[in-house]
C-alpha positions, 0 to 999 in steps of 0.5 A: 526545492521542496522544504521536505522530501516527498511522501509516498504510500504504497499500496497493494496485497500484502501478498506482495511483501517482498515487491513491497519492500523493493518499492520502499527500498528504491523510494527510500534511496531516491530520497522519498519518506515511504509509508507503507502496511506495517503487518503482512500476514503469512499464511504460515502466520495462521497454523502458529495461531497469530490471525489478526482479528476482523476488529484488527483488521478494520483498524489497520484499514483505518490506518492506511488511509491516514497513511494515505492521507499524510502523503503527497502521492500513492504507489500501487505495488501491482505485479502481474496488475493484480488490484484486490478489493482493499487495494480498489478502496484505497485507490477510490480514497487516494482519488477522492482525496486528490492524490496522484496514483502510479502502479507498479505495473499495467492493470490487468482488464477484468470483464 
């Protein structure tokens, strides 16, 4: 038996924040420690005027890679096997790095 539980990062757009949070529910409960994006912007966020910066952005990429670099596997929370272009990265840096990966759901085939 491990001396520590297992440490998961989900992945994924954060258009997908209730799936998000289901997966670190269910992690959470299975005894996992979960690390996950810690800001989902909202549409409805923009018209009050709380849009995050390029230079806030850039910086919570950054952090989401530590993020993934503190955990022993990778979740991609992918409904309908939508992967955007953040996620892509993060999954090429999970890979690069020796992380197993797991999806949420089958990818979809572009090309």
């Amino acid at each position: 038996m491990p001396d520590r539980p297992e440490i998961v990062c989900i992945c994924g757009s954060t258009r997908f924040v209730d799936e998000m949070s289901a997966a670190n529910r269910e992690l959470t409960f299975a005894g996992a420690i979960v690390v996950a994006p810690g800001v989902f912007p909202r549409a409805e966020d923009h018209e009050v005027g709380e849009l995050i910066t390029e230079e806030q952005k850039t910086a919570l990429s950054a952090l989401h890679l530590r993020k993934i670099d503190l955990a022993d596997r990778v979740l991609v929370v992918n409904p309908g096997g939508y992967v955007g272009e953040s996620t892509s990265r993060e999954i090429a840096y999970a890979q690069a790095t020796g992380k197993p990966v797991s999806f949420t759901h089958p990818l979809r085939c572009t090309g």
